[in-house]
C-alpha positions as CSV (number, residue, x, y, z in Angstrom):
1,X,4.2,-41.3,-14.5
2,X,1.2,-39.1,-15.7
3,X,2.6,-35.1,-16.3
4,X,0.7,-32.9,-13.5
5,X,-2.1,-31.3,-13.9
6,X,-1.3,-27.3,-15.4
7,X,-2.4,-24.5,-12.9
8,X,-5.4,-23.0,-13.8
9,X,-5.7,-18.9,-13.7
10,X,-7.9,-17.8,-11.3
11,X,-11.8,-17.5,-12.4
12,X,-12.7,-14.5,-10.2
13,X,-11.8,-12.3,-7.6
14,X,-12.8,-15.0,-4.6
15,X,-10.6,-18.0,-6.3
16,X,-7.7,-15.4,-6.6
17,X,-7.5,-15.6,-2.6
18,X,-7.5,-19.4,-2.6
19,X,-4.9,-19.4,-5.4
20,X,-2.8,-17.0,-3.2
21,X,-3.2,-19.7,0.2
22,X,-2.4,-22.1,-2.3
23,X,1.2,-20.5,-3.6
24,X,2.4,-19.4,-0.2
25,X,3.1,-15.6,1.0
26,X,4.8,-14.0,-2.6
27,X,1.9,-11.9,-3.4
28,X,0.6,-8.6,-3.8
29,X,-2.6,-7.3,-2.2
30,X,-4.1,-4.1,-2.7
31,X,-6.2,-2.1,-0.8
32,X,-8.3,0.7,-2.2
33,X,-9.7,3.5,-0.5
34,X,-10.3,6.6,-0.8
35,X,-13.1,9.0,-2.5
36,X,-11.3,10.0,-5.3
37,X,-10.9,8.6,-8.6
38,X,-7.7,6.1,-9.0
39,X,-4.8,7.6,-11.2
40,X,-4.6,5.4,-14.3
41,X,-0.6,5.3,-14.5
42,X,-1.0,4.1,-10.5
43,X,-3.8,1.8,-11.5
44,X,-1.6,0.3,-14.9
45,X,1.1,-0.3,-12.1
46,X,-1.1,-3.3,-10.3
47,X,0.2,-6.7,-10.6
48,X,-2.1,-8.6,-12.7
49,X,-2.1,-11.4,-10.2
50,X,-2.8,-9.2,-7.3
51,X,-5.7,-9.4,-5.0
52,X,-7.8,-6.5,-4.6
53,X,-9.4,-5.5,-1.3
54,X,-11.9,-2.5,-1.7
55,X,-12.8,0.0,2.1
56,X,-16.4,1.1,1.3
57,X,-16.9,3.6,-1.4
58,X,-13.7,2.6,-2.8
59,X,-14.8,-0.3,-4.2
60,X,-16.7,1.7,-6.5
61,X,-13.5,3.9,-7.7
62,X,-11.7,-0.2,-8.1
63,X,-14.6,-1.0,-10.3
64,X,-14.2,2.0,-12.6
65,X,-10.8,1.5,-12.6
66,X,-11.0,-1.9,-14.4
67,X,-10.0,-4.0,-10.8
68,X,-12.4,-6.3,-9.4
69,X,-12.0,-6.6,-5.5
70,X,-12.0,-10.0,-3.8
71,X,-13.5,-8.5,-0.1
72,X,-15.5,-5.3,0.4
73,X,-14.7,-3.9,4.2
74,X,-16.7,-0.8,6.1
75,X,-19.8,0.4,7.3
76,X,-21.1,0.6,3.8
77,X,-21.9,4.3,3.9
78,X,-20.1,5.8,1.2
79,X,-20.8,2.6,-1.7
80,X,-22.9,3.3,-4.3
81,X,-26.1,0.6,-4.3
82,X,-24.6,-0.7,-7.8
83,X,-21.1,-0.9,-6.5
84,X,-22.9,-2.7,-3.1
85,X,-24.6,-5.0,-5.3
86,X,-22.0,-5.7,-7.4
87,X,-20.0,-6.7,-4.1
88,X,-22.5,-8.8,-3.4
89,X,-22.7,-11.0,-6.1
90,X,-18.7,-11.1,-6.8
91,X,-16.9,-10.7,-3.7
92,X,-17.3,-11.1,0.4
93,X,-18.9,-8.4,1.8
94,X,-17.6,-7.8,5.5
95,X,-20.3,-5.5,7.2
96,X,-19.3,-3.3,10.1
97,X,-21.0,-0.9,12.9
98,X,-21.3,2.9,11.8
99,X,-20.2,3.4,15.8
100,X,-17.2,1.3,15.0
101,X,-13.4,2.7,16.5
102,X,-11.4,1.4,13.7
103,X,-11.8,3.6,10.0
104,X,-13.1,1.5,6.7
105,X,-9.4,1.7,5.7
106,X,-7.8,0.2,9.0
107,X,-10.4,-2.8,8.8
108,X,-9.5,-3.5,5.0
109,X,-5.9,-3.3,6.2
110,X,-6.5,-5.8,9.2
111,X,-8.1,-8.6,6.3
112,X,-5.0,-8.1,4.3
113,X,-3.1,-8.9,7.1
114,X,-4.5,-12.4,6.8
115,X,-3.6,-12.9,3.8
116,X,0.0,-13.1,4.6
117,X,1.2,-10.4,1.9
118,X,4.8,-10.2,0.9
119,X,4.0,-6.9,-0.4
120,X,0.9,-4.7,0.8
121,X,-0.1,-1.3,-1.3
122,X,-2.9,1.0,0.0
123,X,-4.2,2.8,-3.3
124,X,-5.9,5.7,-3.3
125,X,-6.8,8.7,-6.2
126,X,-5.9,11.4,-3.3
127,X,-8.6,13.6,-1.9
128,X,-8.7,17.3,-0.2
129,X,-9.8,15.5,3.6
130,X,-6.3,16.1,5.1
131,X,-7.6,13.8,8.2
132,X,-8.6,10.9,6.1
133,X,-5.3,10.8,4.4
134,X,-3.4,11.4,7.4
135,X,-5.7,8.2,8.9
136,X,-4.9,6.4,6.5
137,X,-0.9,6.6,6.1
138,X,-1.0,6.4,9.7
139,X,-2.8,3.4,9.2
140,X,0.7,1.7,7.2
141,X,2.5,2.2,10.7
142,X,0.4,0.2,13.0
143,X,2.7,-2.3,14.5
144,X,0.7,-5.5,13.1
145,X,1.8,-4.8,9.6
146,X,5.2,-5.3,11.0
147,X,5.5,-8.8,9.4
148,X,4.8,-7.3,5.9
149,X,8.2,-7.5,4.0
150,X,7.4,-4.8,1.4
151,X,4.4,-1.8,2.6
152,X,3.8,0.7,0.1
153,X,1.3,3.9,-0.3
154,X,0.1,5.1,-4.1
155,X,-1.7,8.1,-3.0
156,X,-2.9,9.6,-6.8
157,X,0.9,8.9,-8.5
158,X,2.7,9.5,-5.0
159,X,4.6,6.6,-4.3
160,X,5.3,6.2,-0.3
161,X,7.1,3.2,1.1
162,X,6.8,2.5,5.3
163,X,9.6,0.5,6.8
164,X,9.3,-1.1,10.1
165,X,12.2,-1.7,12.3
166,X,14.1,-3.2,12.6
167,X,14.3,-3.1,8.6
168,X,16.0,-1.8,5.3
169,X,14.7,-0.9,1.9
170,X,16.3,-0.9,-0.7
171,X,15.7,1.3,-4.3
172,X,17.3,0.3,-7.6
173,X,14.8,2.7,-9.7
174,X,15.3,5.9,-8.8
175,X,16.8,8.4,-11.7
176,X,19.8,10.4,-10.7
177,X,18.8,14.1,-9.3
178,X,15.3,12.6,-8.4
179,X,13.9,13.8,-4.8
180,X,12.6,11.7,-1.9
181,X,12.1,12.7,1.1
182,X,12.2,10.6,4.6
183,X,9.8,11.0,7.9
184,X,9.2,10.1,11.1
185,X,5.3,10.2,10.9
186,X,5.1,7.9,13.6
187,X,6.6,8.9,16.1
188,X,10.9,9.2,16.8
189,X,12.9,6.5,14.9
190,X,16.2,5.8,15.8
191,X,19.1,4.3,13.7
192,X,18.0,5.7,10.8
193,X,20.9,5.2,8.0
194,X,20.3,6.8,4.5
195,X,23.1,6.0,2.2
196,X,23.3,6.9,-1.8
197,X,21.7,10.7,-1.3
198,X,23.1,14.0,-1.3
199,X,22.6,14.2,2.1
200,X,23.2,11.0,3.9
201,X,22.3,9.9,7.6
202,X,24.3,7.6,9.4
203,X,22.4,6.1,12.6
204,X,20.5,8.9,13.0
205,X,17.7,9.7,15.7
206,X,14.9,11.4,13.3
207,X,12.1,13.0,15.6
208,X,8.7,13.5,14.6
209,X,7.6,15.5,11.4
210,X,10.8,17.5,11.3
211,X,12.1,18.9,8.4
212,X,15.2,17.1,7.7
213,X,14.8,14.3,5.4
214,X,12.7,16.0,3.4
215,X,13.5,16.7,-0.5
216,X,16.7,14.7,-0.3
217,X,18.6,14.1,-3.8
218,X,18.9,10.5,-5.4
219,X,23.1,10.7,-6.2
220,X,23.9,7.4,-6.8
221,X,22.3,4.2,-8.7
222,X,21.2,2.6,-5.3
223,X,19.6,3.9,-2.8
224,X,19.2,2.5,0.9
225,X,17.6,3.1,3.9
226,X,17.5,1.6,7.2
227,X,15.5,2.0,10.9
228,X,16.6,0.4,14.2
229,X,13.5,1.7,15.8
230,X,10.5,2.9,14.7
231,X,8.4,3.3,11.8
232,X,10.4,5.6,8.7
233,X,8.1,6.5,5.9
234,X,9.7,7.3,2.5
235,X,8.4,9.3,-0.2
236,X,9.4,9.0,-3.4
237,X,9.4,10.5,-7.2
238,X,5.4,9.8,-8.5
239,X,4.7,7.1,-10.6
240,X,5.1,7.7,-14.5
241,X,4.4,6.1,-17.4
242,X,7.8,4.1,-18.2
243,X,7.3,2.5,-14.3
244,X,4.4,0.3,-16.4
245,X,6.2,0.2,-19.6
C-alpha cells in the first residue's frame, strides 16, 4: 500500500483557511483591530498556524507586525492605499457600507465565527478612544460567539478572557501573588464560582461593573472560574516575555 501523501504547509494566508476546513475546528484565529501599533511580546504570542483576520486600518498594524491576514473586513476608511492594495492582491477583501450598524470589528468578528474557531483572540495595540475599546470588548460578549470554546482579548499586553455560560475556564499559568480581576461587563451574571484566589466566590450573582472582582490575588497553582448565566470577563496579569519563551 503506497505511504500517504505528507501535508503540505500552507502557501499563503487564503490556503491557511482551506487547511483549517480541512483539519476540523482546533484552530486559532485572530482578529486585529484597532489603530494602534500591535505590542511585539502580544504579537510573538500568535500561533504560527493561526489565521489572521484584519478590521480596516488594522490590517495595516498586522502587516507591520510581521502577520499576513487571510480576510480584510470594514468600510475601508481607516486602511492605508498600500495596506488596501496589499489586501487585494493577498487576501479577500469584504467591502462594507460607511452607513453600516455593525463596527469594522463586529463584522471581522462575525467571519471568524464561520470559521468554527476553537479559540478566537481579538488583538489590538490599545488606543486612547475609550468607546472603540469599550465596542470592541463588548463585541467578545455577543451571544453568537457562544459556541467559541476558548474567547480571548490582547488589548497592547492585557490579556482578557470572556466566558459564556454556561461555562468554566480554567488557568494553570498564573504566578502566585499575580492579580486578575473578574466583571460583569455585560450585564448581571449569575453562578459565578471563583475558586483558587484570595478572595473566592461561590455561586455568586455579580451585577454590572461593580467593583468586587476586581484586583483579586492568584493563591493557589490553579485557578478556576465558572458562570451559570451570563457573560463574565476575566482580566489577567499582561503578557511577558517568558509566555513566548
Amino acid at each position: 500500500m503506497a505511504e500517504p501523501a505528507p501535508l503540505q504547509q500552507p502557501s499563503g494566508p487564503l490556503e491557511a483557511v482551506n487547511s483549517a476546513f480541512r483539519a476540523g475546528i482546533g484552530h486559532t484565529v485572530i482578529v486585529v483591530t484597532g489603530s494602534e501599533p500591535l505590542d511585539p511580546v502580544a504579537v510573538a504570542a500568535v500561533p504560527p498556524a493561526a489565521i489572521v483576520l484584519a478590521a480596516d486600518g488594522g490590517l495595516d498594524h498586522a502587516l507591520a507586525a510581521g502577520l499576513s491576514p487571510a480576510a480584510l473586513v470594514g468600510d475601508l476608511d481607516s486602511i492605508t492605499p498600500d495596506g488596501l492594495a496589499w489586501a487585494e492582491q493577498h487576501s479577500t477583501v469584504a467591502r462594507h457600507d460607511p452607513r453600516k450598524d455593525q463596527t469594522d470589528t463586529e463584522l471581522a468578528l462575525a467571519m471568524a465565527i464561520d470559521l468554527n474557531p476553537a479559540r478566537l483572540v481579538l488583538l489590538a495595540g490599545g488606543g486612547d478612544r475609550l468607546d472603540h475599546t469599550l465596542g470592541a470588548l463588548g463585541a467578545l460578549g455577543h451571544p453568537t460567539l457562544t459556541s467559541i470554546p476558548i474567547i480571548e482579548g490582547w488589548w497592547g499586553r492585557q490579556r482578557i478572557r470572556v466566558l459564556h455560560g454556561p461555562g468554566r475556564a480554567v488557568f494553570n499559568d498564573l504566578d502566585l501573588g499575580s492579580s486578575l480581576s473578574v466583571l460583569a461587563a455585560h450585564g448581571s451574571c449569575e453562578g459565578v464560582t471563583l475558586t483558587g484566589v484570595e478572595w473566592p466566590l461561590v455561586n455568586h450573582q455579580l451585577d454590572p461593573l461593580v467593583g468586587l472582582g476586581i484586583s483579586n490575588i492568584a493563591v493557589e497553582s490553579t485557578v478556576s472560574i465558572s458562570v451559570l448565566h451570563g457573560v463574565v470577563t476575566v482580566f489577567l496579569a499582561p503578557l511577558t516575555e517568558r509566555d513566548v519563551a
